[in-house]
C-alpha positions in Angstrom: -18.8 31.4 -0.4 -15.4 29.6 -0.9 -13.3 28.5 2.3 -10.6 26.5 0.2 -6.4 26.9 1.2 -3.7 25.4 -1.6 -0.2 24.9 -0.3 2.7 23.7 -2.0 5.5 23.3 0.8 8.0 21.7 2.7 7.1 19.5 6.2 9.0 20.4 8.9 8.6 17.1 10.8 7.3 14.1 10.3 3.4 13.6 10.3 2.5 12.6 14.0 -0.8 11.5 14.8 -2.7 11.8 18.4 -5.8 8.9 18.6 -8.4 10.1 21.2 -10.3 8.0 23.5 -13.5 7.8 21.3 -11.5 6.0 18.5 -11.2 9.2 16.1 -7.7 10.6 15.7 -5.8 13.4 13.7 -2.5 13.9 12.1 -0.9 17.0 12.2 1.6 18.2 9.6 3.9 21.5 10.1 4.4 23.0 6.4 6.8 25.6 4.9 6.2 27.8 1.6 8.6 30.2 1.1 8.3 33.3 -1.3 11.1 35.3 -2.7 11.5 38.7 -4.2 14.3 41.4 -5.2 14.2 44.3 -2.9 13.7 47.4 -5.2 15.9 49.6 -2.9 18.8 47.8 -2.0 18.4 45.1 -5.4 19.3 42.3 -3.1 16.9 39.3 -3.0 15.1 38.6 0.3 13.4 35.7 1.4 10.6 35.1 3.9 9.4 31.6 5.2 6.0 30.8 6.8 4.9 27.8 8.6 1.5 26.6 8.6 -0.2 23.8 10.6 -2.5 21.2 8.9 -4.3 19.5 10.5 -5.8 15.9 8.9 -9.0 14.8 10.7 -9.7 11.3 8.1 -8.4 8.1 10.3 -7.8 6.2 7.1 -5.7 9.0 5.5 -4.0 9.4 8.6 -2.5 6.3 9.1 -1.3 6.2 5.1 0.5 10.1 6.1 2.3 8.3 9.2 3.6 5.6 7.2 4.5 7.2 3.7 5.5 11.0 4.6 8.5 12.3 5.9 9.9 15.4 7.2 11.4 17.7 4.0 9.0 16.0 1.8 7.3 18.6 -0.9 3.5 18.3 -0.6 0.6 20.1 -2.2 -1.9 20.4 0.0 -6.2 21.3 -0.5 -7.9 21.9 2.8 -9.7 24.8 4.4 -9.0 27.5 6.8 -10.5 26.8 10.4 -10.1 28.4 13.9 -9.9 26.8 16.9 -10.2 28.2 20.4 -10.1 26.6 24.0 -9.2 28.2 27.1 -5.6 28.1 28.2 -4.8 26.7 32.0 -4.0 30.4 33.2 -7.8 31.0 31.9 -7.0 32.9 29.2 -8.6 32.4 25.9 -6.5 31.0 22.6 -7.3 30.9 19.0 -5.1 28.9 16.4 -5.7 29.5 12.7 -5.0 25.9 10.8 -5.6 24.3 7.6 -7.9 21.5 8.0 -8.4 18.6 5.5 -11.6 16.9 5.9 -13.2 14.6 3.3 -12.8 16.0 0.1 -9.6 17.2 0.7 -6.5 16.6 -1.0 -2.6 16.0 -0.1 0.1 14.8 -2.9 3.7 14.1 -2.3 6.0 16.4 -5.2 9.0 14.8 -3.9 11.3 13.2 -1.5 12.8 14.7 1.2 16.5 13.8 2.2 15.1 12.2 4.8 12.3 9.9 3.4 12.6 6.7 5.1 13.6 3.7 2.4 10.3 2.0 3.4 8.1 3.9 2.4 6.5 3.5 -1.3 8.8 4.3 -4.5 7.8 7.4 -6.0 9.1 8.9 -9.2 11.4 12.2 -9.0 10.4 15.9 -9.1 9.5 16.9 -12.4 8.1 20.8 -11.0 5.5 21.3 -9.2 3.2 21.8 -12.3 4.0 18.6 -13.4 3.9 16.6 -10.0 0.2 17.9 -9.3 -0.7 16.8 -13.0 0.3 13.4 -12.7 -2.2 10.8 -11.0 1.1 8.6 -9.2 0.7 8.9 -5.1 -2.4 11.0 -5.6 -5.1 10.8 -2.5 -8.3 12.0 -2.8 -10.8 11.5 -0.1 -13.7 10.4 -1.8 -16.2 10.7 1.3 
C-alpha cells in the first residue's frame, strides 16, 4: 500500500514553527493548489482553490523552511496523508486531515513569492513547474 501526497502550490503564510518542551518541534505550512475548468453549460471558466495544511515534523528541515520560505512562494511538496485527533475543551472529539513530511519526504521552492524576504538564498526564476522539479538548485531531500 502507498500513502504518498504531491502538491504543487502556493503558501499562504509564512512557515511558523512551534518547539515543544522535549526539544522536538514542527513547522507548519498552509498551501494553495488551485484547479480550473470551463463550465460546459454556461462556457465560462470557474475556478476552485483548496488549502491544505503540512505539517514538517524534521527539526533540521524546519529551521532551513523558517529561514528561506516565504508566504506566496510556489513549492512542490512529497509527504503523506495523516489524521490527527484530540479532544476539544467542550469534550468533543476533532480529527484534522494534514500532509505530513517525515524523513524521506520532500519540499522544493518553484519560485519566489512577492513577498520573499531579500535574505533569504538567491534562487533562479520559474522556468514551469516541470522544469523547477527537474532541476537539483534548492532541492531538500531528507536523507534519514
Amino acid at each position: 500500500m502507498i500513502n504518498k501526497v504531491t502538491l504543487i502550490g502556493n503558501l499562504g503564510n509564512d512557515p511558523e514553527i512551534r518547539t515543544f518542551a522535549n526539544g522536538g518541534s514542527v513547522a507548519t505550512l498552509s498551501v494553495a493548489t488551485k484547479e480550473s475548468w470551463k463550465d460546459r453549460a454556461s462556457g465560462e471558466w470557474r475556478e476552485k482553490t483548496e488549502w491544505h495544511r503540512v505539517s514538517c515534523y524534521v527539526p533540521a528541515l524546519n529551521d532551513m523552511l523558517v529561514r528561506a520560505y516565504r508566504k506566496g512562494d510556489m513549492v512542490f511538496i512529497e509527504g503523506k496523508l495523516e489524521t490527527r485527533s484530540w479532544t476539544a475543551q467542550d469534550g468533543s472529539t476533532r480529527k484534522m486531515v494534514e500532509v505530513a513530511m517525515r524523513p524521506g519526504s520532500v519540499i522544493r521552492r518553484l519560485s519566489k513569492g512577492s513577498a520573499a524576504r531579500a535574505d533569504a538564498p538567491a534562487q533562479s526564476s520559474a522556468r514551469g513547474a516541470s522544469r523547477a522539479v527537474a532541476d537539483a538548485e534548492d532541492f531538500c531531500e531528507i536523507p534519514f
